[in-house]
C-alpha positions as CSV (number, residue, x, y, z in Angstrom):
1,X,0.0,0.0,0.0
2,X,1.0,4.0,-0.9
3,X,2.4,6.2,1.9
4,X,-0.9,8.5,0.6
5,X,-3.2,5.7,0.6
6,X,-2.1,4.2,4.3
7,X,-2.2,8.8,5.1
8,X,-6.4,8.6,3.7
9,X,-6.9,5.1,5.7
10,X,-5.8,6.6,9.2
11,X,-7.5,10.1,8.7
12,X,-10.6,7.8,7.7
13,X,-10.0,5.8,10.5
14,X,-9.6,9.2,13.2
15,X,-13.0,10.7,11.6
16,X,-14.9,7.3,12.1
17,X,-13.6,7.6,15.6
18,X,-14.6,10.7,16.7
19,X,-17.9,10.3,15.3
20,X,-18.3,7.3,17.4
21,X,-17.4,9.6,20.3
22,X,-20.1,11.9,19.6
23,X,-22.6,9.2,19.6
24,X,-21.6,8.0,22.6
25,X,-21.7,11.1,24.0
26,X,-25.1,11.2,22.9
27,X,-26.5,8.2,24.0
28,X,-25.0,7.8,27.4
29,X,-27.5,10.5,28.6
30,X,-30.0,7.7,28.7
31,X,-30.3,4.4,30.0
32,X,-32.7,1.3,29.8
33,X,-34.4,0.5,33.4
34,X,-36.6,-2.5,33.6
35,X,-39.6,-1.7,35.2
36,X,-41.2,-5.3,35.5
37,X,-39.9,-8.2,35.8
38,X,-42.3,-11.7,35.3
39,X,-40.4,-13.9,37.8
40,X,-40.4,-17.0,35.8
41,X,-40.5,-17.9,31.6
42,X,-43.7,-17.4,29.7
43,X,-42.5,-20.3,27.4
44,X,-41.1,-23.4,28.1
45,X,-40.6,-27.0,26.4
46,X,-43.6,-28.2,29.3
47,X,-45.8,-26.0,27.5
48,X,-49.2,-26.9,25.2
49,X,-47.3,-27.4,21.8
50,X,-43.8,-27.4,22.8
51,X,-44.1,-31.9,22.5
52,X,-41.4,-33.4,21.5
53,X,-39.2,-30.1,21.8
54,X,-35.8,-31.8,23.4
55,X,-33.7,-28.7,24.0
56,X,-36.4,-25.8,24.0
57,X,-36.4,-22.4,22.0
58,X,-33.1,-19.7,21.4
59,X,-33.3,-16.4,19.8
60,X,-35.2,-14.8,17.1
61,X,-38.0,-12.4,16.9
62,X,-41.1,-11.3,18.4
63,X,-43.7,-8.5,16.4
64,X,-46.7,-7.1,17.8
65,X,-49.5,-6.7,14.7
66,X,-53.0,-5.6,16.0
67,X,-52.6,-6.4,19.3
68,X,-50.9,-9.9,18.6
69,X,-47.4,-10.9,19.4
70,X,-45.6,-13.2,16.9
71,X,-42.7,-15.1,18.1
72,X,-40.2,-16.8,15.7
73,X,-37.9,-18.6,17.0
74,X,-35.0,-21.5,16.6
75,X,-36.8,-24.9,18.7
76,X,-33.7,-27.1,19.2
77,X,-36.0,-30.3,18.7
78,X,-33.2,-33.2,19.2
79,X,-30.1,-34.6,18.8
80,X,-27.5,-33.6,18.0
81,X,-27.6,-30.4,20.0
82,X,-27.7,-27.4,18.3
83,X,-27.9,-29.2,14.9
84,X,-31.7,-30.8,14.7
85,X,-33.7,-27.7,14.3
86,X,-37.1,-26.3,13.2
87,X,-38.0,-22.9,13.0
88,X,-41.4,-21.9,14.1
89,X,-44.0,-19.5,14.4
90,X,-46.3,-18.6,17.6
91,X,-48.5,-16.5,18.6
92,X,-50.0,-14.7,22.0
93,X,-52.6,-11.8,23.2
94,X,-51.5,-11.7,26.5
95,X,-47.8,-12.2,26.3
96,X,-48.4,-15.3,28.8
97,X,-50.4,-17.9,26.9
98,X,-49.0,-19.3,23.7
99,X,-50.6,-20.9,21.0
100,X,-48.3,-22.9,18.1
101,X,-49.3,-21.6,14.8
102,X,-46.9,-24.2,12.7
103,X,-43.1,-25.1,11.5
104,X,-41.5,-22.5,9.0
105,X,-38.7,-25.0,8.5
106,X,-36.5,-28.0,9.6
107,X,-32.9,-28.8,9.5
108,X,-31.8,-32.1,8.2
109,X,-29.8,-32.6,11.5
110,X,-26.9,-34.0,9.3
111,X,-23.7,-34.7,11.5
112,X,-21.2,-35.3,9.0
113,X,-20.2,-31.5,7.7
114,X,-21.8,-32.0,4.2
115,X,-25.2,-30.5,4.4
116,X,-25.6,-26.6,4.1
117,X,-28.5,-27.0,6.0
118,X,-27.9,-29.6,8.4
119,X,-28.8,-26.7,11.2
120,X,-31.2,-23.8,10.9
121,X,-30.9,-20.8,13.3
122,X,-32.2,-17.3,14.3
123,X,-35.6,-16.7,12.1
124,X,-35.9,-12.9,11.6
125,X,-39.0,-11.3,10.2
126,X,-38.8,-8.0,8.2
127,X,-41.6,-6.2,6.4
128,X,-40.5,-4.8,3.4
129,X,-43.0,-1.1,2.4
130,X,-41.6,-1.1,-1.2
131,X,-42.7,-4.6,-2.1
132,X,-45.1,-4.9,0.6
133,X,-44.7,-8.5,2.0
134,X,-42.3,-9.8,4.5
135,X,-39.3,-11.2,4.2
136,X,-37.8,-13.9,6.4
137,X,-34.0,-14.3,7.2
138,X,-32.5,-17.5,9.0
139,X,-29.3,-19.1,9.4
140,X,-27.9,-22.6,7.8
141,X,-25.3,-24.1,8.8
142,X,-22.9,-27.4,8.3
143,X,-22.2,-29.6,11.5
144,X,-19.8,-32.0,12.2
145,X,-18.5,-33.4,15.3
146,X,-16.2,-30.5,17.3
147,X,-12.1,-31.4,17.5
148,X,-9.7,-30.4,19.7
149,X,-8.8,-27.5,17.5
150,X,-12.3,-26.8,16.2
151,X,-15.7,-25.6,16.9
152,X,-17.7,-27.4,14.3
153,X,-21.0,-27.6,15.6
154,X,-22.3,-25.1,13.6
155,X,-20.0,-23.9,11.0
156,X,-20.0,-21.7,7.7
157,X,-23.0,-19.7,8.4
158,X,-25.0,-19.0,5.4
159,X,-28.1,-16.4,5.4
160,X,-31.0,-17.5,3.8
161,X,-34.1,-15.3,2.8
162,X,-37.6,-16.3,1.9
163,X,-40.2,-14.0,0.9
164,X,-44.2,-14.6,2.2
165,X,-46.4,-16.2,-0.8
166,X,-48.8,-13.9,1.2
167,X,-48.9,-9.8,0.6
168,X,-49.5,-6.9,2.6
169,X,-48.7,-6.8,6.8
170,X,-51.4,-9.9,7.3
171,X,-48.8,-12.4,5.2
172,X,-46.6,-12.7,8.5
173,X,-47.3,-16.1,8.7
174,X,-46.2,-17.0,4.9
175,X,-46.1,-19.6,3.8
176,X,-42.2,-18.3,2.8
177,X,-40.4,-19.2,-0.1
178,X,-36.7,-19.1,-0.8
179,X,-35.3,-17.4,-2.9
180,X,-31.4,-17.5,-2.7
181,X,-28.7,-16.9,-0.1
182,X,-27.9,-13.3,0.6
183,X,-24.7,-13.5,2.6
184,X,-21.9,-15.7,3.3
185,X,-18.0,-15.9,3.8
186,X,-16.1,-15.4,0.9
187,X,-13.4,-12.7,-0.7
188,X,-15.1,-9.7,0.4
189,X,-14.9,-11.0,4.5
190,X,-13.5,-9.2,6.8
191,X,-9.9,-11.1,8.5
192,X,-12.5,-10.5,11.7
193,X,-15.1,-13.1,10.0
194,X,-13.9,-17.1,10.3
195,X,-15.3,-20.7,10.1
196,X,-18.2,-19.9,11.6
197,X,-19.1,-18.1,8.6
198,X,-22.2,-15.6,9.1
199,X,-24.2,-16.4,12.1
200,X,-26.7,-13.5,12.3
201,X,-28.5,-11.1,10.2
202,X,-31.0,-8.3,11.0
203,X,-31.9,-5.4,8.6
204,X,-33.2,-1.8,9.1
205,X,-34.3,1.1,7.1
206,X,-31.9,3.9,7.6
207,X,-33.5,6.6,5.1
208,X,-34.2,5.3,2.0
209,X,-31.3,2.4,2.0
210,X,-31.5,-0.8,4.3
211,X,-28.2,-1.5,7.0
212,X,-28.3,-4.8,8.6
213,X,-26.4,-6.2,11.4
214,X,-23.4,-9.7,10.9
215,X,-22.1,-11.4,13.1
216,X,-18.4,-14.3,13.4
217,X,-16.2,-15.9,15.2
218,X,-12.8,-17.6,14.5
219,X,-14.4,-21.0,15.2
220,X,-11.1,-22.3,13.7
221,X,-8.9,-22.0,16.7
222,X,-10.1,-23.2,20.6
223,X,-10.8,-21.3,22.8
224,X,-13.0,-18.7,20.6
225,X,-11.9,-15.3,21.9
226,X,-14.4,-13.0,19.9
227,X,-17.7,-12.5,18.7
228,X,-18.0,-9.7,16.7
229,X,-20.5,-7.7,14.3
230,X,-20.4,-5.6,11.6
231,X,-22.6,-3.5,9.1
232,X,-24.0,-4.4,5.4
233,X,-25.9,-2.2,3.2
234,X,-28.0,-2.4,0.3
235,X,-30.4,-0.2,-1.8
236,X,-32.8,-3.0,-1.5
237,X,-33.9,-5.2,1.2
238,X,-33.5,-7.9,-1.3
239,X,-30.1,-7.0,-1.9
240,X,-27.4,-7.3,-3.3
241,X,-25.7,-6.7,0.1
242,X,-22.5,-5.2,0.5
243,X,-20.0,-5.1,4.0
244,X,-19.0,-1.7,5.6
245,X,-15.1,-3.0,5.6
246,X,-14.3,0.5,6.9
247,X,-16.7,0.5,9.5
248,X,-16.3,-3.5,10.8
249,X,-16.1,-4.8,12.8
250,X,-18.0,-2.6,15.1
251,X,-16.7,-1.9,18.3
252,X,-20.0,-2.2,20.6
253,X,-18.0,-4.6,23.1
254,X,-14.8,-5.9,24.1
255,X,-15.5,-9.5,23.9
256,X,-18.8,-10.7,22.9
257,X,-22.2,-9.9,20.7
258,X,-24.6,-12.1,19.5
259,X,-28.1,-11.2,17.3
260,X,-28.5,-7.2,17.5
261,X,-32.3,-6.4,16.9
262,X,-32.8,-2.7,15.8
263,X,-35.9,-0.6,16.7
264,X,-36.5,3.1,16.2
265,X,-37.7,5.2,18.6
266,X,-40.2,7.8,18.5
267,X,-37.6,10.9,18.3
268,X,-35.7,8.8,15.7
269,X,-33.2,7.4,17.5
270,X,-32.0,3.3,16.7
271,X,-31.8,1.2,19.6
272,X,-30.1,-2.5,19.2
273,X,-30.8,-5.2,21.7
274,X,-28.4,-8.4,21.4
275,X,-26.5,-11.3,23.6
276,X,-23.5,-9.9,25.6
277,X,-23.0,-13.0,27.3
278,X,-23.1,-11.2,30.6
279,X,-25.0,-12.7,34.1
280,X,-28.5,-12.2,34.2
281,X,-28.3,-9.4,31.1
282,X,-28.6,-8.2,27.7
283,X,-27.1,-5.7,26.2
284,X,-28.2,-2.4,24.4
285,X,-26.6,0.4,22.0
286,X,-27.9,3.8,21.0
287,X,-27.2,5.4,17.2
288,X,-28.1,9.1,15.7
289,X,-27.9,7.4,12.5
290,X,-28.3,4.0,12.6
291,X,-24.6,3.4,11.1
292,X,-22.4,5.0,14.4
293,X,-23.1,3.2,17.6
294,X,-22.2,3.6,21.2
295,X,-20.6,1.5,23.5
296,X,-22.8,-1.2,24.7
297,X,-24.5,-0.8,28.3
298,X,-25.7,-3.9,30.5
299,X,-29.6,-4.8,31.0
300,X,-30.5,-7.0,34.3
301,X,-33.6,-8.9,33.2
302,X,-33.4,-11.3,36.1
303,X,-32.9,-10.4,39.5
304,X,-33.9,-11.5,43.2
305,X,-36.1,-14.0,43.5
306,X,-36.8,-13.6,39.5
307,X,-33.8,-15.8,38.5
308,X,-34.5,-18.8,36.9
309,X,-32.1,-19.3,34.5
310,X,-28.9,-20.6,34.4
311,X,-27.8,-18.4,31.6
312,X,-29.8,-15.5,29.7
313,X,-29.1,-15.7,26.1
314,X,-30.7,-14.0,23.6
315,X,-33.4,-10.3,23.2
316,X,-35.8,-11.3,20.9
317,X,-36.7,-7.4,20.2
318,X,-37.7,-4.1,21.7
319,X,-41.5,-3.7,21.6
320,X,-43.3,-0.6,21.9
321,X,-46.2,-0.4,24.0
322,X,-46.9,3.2,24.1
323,X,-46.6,5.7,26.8
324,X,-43.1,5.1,27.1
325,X,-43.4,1.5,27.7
326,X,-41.6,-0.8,25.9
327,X,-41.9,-5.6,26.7
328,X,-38.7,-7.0,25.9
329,X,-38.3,-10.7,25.6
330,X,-35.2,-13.0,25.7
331,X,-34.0,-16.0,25.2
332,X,-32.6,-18.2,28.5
333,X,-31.3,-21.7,29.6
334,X,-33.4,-23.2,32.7
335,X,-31.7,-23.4,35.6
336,X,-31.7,-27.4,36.5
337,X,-29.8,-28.6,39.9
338,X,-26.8,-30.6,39.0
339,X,-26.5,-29.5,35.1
340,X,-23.2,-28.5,34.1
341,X,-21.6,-27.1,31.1
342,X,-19.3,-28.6,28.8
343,X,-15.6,-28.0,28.2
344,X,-17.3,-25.4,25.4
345,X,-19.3,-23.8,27.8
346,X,-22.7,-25.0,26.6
347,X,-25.6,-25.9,28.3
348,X,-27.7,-28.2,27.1
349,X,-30.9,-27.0,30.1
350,X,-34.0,-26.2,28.1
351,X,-34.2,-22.7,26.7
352,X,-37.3,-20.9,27.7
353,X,-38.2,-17.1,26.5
354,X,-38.6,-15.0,29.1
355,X,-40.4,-11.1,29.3
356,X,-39.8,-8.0,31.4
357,X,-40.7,-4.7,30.7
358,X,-38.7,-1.3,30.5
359,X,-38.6,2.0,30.2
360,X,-36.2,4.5,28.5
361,X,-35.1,7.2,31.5
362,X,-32.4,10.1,31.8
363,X,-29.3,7.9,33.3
364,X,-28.1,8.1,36.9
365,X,-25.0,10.2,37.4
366,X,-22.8,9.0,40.0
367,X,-21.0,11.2,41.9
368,X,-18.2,11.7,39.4
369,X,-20.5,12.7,37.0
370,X,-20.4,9.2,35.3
371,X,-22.8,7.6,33.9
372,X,-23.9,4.2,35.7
């Protein structure tokens, strides 16, 4: 590379960074508080049409239409773990009661690293105004057994979209058809992205373009350090979708981030929910512009007496309920006496989706005039 050309890539690089600053400057005036918190899950593999659901439900996306929340989400129906899938769609009034509406898809469940879609992950919703009908977005993966070296539960991460045989906002339930893959590793990837290949994607209108959310890891080498996410844009929500290099990957946390889910709020502002691996929380970011984020803050969703998992995994969205109210449901493993993780770190308790609601509020200074 030029002298002039690595001169323009660090004056790039110094801009990007103070305009970070200034977002987080921004942001860090206000904070997330729960203001609710249901002391136990609303969803679990004991309930009416959760038979023959082995490992129970983790991530995805829930959408309120007309008074109706729609949950889609991953069920990890059987062995192996992580690998035999199906991808489902419920329904509630009440937030408490569930009713099974039917399976979107299912994984092969094929163990042997061949099969692009031996495991099917993180179902993700989006209307699309332009064409009028909603698109869906899931994860296929390959499996094979994990080494030594390797992580290869779940490995090259492909995303998938289907679009609803069904227009207009009613045609949330599809039926959904593919229609290609929209991102996956290959020459454009970032050094950040590695054999896991793409494990999330969630778009968002910013203007009259679409930005959407990818996440990695290195699954090549043991122990995985990082999980990181970065930024794509397109014209269309269709695509074709192209990586922000000079933005990625994103610098939200240190260590971990899993599944950001974007709302707007009412004076404009994006908010992302996502998986910071943290006890008992989610995390959240703030963005102006939907492109610049803030450094992520911790959400305590279980607390007290309210604890019932043994790890909280996944926000399945930001939900407005008006009046400053917003529910917020999550992903979590049970907690079971005498379960343990293994040498990975995974659990293999039932995930449940929990619920708690919140409230956007000035945040407390301390004393030093930090935030908290």
């Amino acid at each position: 590379m030029r002298l002039q050309s690595v001169s323009k890539s660090l004056n790039r690089l110094a801009i990007l960074s103070l305009a970070a600053s200034a977002v987080f400057l921004m942001a860090a005036d206000r904070e997330l508080v729960v203001t609710r918190q249901f002391d136990g899950p609303v969803l679990t593999t004991r309930s009416a049409g959760a038979e023959g659901n082995k490992y129970g439900f983790e991530g995805g996306r829930i959408i309120k239409l007309n008074g109706v929340y729609h949950l889609f989400t991953s069920e990890m129906v059987g062995d192996p773990h992580w690998v035999k899938m199906k991808l489902a769609h419920w329904t509630s009034r009440d937030r408490a009661h569930w009713r099974r509406i039917g399976t979107l898809r299912e994984s092969s469940g094929d163990f042997t690293g061949r099969d692009p879609r031996a495991a099917l992950w993180s179902p993700m919703p989006v209307f699309d105004p332009r064409e009028s009908r909603w698109n869906l977005f899931y994860v296929a993966y390959q499996a094979a057994p994990d080494t030594s070296r390797q992580w290869l539960t779940n490995h090259e991460g492909r995303i998938w979209r289907a679009v609803s045989a069904t227009p207009g906002i009613d045609g949330i339930g599809g039926p959904y058809k593919d229609v290609g893959i929209i991102l996956e590793r290959n020459k454009n990837s970032g050094a950040w992205e590695g054999l896991q290949g793409t494990d999330s994607f969630f778009p968002y209108a910013v203007g009259s373009a679409w930005y959407a959310f990818y996440g990695s890891a290195r699954t090549e080498s043991l122990p995985i350090s990082l999980w990181q996410v970065g930024l794509a844009r397109a014209s269309a929500l269709g695509g074709p979708w192209t990586r922000c290099s000079a933005l990625n990957p994103l610098r939200m946390e240190p260590r971990f981030i899993e599944n950001p889910i974007v709302s707007r709020l009412g004076d404009g502002t994006y908010v992302a929910v996502y998986d910071n691996h943290e006890p008992n929380a989610v995390g959240y970011s703030f963005s102006r512009d939907g492109i610049r984020w803030s450094r992520g803050r911790r959400l305590t969703v279980q607390s007290g007496n309210g604890i019932w998992a043994s790890e909280v995994r996944t926000p399945l969205g930001l939900i407005d309920e008006g009046g400053g109210s917003f529910t917020l449901f999550y992903s979590a493993n049970e907690k079971i006496a005498g379960a343990h993780a293994d040498a990975n770190g995974i659990t293999t308790t039932p995930g449940a989706i929990g619920v708690v609601e919140v409230k956007l509020q000035e945040a407390v200074q301390t004393a030093s005039g930090g935030n908290q």
